[in-house]
N, CA and C atoms as an extended XYZ file, in Angstrom:
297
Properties=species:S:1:pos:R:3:atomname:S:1:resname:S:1:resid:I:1 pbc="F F F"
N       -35.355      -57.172       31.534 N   UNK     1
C       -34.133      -57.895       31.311 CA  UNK     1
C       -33.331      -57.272       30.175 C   UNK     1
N       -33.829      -56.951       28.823 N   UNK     2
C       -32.890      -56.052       28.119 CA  UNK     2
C       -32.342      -54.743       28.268 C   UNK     2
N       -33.129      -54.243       29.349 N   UNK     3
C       -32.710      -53.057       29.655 CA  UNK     3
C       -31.465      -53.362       30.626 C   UNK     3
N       -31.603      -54.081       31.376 N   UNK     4
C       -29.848      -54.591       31.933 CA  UNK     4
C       -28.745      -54.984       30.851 C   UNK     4
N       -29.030      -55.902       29.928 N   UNK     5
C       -28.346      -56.584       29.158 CA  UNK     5
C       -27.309      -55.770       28.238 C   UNK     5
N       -28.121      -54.502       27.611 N   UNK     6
C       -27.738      -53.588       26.630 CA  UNK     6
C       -26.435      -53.181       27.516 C   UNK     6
N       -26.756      -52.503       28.477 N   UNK     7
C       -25.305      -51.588       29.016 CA  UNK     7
C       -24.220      -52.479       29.559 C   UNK     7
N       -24.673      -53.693       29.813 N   UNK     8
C       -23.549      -54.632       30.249 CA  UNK     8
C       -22.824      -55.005       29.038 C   UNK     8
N       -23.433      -55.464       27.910 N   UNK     9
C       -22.962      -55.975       26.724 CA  UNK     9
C       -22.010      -54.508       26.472 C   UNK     9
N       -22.937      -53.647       26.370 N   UNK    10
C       -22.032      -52.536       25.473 CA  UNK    10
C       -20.640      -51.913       26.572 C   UNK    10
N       -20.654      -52.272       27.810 N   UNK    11
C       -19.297      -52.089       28.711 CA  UNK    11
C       -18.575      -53.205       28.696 C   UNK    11
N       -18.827      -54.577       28.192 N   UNK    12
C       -18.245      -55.433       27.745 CA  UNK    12
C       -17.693      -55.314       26.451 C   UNK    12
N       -18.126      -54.677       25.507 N   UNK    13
C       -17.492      -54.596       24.439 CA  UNK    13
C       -16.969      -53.448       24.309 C   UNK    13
N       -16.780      -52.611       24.834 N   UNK    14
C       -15.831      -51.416       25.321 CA  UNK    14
C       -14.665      -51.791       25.491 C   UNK    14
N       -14.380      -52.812       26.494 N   UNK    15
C       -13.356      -53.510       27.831 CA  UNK    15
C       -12.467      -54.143       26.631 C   UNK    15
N       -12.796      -54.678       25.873 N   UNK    16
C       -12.162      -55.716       25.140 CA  UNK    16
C       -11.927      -54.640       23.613 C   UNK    16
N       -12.315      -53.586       22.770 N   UNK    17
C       -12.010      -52.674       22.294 CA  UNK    17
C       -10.562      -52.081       23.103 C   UNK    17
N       -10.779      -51.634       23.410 N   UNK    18
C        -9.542      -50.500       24.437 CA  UNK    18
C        -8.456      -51.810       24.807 C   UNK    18
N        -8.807      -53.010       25.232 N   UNK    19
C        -7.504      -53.894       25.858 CA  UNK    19
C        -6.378      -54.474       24.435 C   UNK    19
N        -7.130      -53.773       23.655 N   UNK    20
C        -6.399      -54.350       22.277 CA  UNK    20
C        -4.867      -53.656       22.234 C   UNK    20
N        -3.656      -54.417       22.127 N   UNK    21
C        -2.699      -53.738       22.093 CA  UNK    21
C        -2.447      -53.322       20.458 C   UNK    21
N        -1.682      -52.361       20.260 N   UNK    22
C        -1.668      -51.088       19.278 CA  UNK    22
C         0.233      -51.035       18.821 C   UNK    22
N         0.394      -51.830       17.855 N   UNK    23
C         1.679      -51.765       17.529 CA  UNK    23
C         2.086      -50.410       16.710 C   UNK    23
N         2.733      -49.421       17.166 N   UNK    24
C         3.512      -48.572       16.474 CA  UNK    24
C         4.834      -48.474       16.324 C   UNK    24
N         5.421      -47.845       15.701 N   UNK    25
C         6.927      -47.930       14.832 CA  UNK    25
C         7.636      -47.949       16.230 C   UNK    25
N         7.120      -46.786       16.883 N   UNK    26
C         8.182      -46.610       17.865 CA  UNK    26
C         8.526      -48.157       19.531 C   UNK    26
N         7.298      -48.941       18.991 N   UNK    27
C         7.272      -50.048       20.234 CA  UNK    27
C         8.080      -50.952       19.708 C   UNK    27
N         8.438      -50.707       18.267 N   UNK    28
C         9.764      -52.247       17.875 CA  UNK    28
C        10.815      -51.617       17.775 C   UNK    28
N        11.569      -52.884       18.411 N   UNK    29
C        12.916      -51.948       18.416 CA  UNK    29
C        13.851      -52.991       17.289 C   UNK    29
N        14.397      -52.353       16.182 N   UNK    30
C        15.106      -53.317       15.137 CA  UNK    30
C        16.133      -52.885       15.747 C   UNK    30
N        16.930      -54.200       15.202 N   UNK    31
C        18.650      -54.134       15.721 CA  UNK    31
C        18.974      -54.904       17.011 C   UNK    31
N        17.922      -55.526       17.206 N   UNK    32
C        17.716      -56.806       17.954 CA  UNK    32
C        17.670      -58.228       17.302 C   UNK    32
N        18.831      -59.172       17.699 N   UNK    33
C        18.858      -60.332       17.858 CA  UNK    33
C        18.577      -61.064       18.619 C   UNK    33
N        17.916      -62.536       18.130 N   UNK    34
C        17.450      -63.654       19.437 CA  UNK    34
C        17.937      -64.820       19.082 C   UNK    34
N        18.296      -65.982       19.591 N   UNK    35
C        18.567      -66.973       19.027 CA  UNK    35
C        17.497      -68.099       19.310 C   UNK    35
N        16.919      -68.615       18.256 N   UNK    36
C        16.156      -69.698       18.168 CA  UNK    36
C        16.503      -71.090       18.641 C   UNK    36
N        15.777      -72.045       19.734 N   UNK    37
C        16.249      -73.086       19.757 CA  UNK    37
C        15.236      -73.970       19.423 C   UNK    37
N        15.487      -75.341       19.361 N   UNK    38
C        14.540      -76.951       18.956 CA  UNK    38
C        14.523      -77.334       20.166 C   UNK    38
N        13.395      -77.866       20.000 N   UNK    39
C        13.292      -78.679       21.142 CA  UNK    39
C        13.176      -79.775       21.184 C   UNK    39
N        13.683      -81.047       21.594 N   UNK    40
C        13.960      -82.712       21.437 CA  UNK    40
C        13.390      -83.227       22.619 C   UNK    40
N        12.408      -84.436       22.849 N   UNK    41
C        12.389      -84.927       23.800 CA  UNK    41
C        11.247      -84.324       24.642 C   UNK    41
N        10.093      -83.902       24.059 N   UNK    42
C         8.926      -83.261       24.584 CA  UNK    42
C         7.350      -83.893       24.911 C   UNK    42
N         7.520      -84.423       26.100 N   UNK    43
C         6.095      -85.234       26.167 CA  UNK    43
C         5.066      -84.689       26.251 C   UNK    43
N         4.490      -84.477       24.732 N   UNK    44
C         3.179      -83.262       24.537 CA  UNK    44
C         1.732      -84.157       25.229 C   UNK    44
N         1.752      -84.968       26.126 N   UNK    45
C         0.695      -85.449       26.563 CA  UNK    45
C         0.541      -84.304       27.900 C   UNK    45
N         1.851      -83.985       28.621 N   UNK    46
C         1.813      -83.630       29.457 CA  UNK    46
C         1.783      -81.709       29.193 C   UNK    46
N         1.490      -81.270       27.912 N   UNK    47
C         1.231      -80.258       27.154 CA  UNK    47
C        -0.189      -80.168       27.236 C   UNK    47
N        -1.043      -80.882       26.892 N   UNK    48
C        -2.055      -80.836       26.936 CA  UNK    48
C        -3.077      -80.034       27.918 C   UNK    48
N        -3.185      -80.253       29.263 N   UNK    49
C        -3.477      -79.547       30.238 CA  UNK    49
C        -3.129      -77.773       30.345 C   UNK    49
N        -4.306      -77.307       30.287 N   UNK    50
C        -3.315      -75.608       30.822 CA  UNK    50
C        -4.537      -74.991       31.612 C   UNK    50
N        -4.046      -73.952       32.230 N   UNK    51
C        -4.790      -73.174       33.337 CA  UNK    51
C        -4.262      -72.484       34.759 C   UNK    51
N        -4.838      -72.887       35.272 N   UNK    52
C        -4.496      -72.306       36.984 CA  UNK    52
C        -4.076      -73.817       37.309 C   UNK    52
N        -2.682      -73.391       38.259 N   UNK    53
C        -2.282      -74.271       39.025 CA  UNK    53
C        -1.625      -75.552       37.972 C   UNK    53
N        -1.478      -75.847       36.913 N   UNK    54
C        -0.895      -76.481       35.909 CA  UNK    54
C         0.284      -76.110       35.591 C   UNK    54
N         1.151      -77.499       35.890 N   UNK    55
C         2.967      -77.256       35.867 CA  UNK    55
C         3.419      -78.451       34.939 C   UNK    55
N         3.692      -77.751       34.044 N   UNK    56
C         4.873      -78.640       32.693 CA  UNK    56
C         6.010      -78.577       33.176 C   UNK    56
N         6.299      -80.243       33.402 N   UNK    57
C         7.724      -80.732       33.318 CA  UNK    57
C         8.685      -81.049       32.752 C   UNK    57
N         9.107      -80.114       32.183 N   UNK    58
C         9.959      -79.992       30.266 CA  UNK    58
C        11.608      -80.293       31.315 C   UNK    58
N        11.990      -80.956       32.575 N   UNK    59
C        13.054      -81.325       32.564 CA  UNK    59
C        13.872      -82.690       31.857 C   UNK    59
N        12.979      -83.029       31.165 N   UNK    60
C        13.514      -84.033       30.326 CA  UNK    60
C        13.846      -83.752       28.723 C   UNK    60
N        13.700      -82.428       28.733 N   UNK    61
C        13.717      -81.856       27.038 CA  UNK    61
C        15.160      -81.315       26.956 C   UNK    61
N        15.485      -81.527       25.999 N   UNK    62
C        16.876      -80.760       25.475 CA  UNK    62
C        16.699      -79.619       24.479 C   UNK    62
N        17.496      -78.818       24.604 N   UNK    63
C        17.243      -77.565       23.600 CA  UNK    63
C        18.537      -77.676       22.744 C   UNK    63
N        18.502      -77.415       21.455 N   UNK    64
C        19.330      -77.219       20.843 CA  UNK    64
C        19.398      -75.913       19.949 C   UNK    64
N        20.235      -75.338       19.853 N   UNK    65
C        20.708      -74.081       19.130 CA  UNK    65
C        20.291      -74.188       17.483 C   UNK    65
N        18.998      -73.745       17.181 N   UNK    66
C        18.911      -73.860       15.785 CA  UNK    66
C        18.817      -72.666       14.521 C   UNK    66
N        19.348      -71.410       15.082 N   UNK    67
C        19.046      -70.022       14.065 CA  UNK    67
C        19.436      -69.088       15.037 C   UNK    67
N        19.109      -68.070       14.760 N   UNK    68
C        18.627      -66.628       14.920 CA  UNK    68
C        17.730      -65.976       14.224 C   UNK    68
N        17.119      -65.122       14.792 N   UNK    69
C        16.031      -63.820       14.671 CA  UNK    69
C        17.087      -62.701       14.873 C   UNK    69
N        16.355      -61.854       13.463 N   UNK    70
C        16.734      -60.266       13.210 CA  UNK    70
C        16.084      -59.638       13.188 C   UNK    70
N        15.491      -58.723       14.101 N   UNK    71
C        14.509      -57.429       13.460 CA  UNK    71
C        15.267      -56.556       12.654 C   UNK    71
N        14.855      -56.330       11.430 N   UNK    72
C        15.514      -55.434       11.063 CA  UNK    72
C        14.970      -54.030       10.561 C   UNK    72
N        15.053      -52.935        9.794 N   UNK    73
C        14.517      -51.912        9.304 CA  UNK    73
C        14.612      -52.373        8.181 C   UNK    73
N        12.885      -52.285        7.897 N   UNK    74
C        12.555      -52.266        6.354 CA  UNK    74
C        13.192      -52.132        5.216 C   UNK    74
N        13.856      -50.973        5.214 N   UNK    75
C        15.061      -49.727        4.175 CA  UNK    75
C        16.227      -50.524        3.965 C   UNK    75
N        16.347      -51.373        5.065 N   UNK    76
C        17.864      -51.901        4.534 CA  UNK    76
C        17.870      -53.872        4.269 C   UNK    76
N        16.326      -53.704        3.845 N   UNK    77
C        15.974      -55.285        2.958 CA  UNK    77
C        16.252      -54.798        1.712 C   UNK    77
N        16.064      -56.309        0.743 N   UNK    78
C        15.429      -55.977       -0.957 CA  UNK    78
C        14.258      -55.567       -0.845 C   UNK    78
N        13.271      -55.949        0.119 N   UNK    79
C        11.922      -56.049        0.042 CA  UNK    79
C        11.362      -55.002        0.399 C   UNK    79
N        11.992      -54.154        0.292 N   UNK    80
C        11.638      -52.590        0.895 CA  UNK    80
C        10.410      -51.643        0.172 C   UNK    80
N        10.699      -52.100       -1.154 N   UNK    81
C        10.145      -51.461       -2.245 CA  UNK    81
C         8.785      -52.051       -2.386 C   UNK    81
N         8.874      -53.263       -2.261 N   UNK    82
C         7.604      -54.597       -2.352 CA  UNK    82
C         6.682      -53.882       -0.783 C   UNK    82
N         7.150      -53.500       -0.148 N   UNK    83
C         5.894      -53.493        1.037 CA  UNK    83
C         6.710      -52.211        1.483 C   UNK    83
N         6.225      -51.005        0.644 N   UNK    84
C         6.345      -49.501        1.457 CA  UNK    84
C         5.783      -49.404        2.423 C   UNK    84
N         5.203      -49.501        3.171 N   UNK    85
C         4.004      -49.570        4.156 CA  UNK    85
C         4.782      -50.284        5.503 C   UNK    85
N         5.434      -51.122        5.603 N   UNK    86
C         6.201      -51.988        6.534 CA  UNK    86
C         7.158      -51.447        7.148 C   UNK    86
N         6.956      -51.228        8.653 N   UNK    87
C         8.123      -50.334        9.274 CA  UNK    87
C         9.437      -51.711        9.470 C   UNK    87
N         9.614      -52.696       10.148 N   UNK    88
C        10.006      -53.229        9.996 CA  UNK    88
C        10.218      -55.035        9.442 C   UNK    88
N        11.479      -55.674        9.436 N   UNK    89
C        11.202      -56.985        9.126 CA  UNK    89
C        11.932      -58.077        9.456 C   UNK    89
N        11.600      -58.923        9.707 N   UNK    90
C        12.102      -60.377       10.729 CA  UNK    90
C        12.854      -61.286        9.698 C   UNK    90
N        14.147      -61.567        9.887 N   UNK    91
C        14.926      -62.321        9.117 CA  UNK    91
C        15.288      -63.570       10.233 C   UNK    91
N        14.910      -64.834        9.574 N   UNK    92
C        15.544      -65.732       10.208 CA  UNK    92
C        16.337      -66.477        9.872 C   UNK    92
N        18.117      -66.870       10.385 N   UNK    93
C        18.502      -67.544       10.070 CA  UNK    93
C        18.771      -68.969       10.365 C   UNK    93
N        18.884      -70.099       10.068 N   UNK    94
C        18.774      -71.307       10.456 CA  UNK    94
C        20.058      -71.992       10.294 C   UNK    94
N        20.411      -72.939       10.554 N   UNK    95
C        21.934      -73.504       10.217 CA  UNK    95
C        22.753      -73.651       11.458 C   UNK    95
N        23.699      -73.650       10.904 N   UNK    96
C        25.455      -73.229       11.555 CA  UNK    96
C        25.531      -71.496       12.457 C   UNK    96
N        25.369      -72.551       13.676 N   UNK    97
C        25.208      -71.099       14.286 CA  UNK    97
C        26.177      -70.721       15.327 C   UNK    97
N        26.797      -69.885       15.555 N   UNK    98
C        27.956      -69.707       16.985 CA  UNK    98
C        27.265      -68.710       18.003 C   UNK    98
N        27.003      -69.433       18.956 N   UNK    99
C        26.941      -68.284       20.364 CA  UNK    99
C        27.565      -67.231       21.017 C   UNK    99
């Protein structure tokens, strides 16, 4: 029985090594905006459930417009200096927002 076990375990932990995704500079793209919304009116009972074949009925939710997301380049924060190492960085704004 351990003589099965070993090579299964160790091709199992191979599988899940290698499926790891690998963020480099070049996979973010700064200079992208998103706009953030709220959500009102969310019956998290019906949240609860997840899997196969499980359907949330969020037609009773309202979204409202609450920010934006900035990726931006590191170089052109204050914080540039504080984290040399950081290719880029996420600014969010919240408030008064126009579409």
């Amino acid at each position: 029985m351990k003589k099965l076990f070993t090579p299964v375990a160790f091709f199992s932990l191979l599988t899940m090594i290698s499926a790891q995704p690998v963020i480099i500079t070049n996979n973010v793209h700064t200079g992208l905006s998103f706009n953030l919304y709220s959500l009102s009116g969310v019956n998290t009972a019906i949240l609860a459930p997840s899997g196969a074949n499980i359907t949330w009925d969020l037609g009773t939710t309202a979204a409202t417009l609450a920010g934006t997301t900035d990726f931006l380049e590191m170089a052109s924060t204050p914080y540039a200096t504080a984290y040399p190492a950081a290719n880029f960085a996420i600014k969010f704004t919240f408030g008064a927002v126009t579409q």
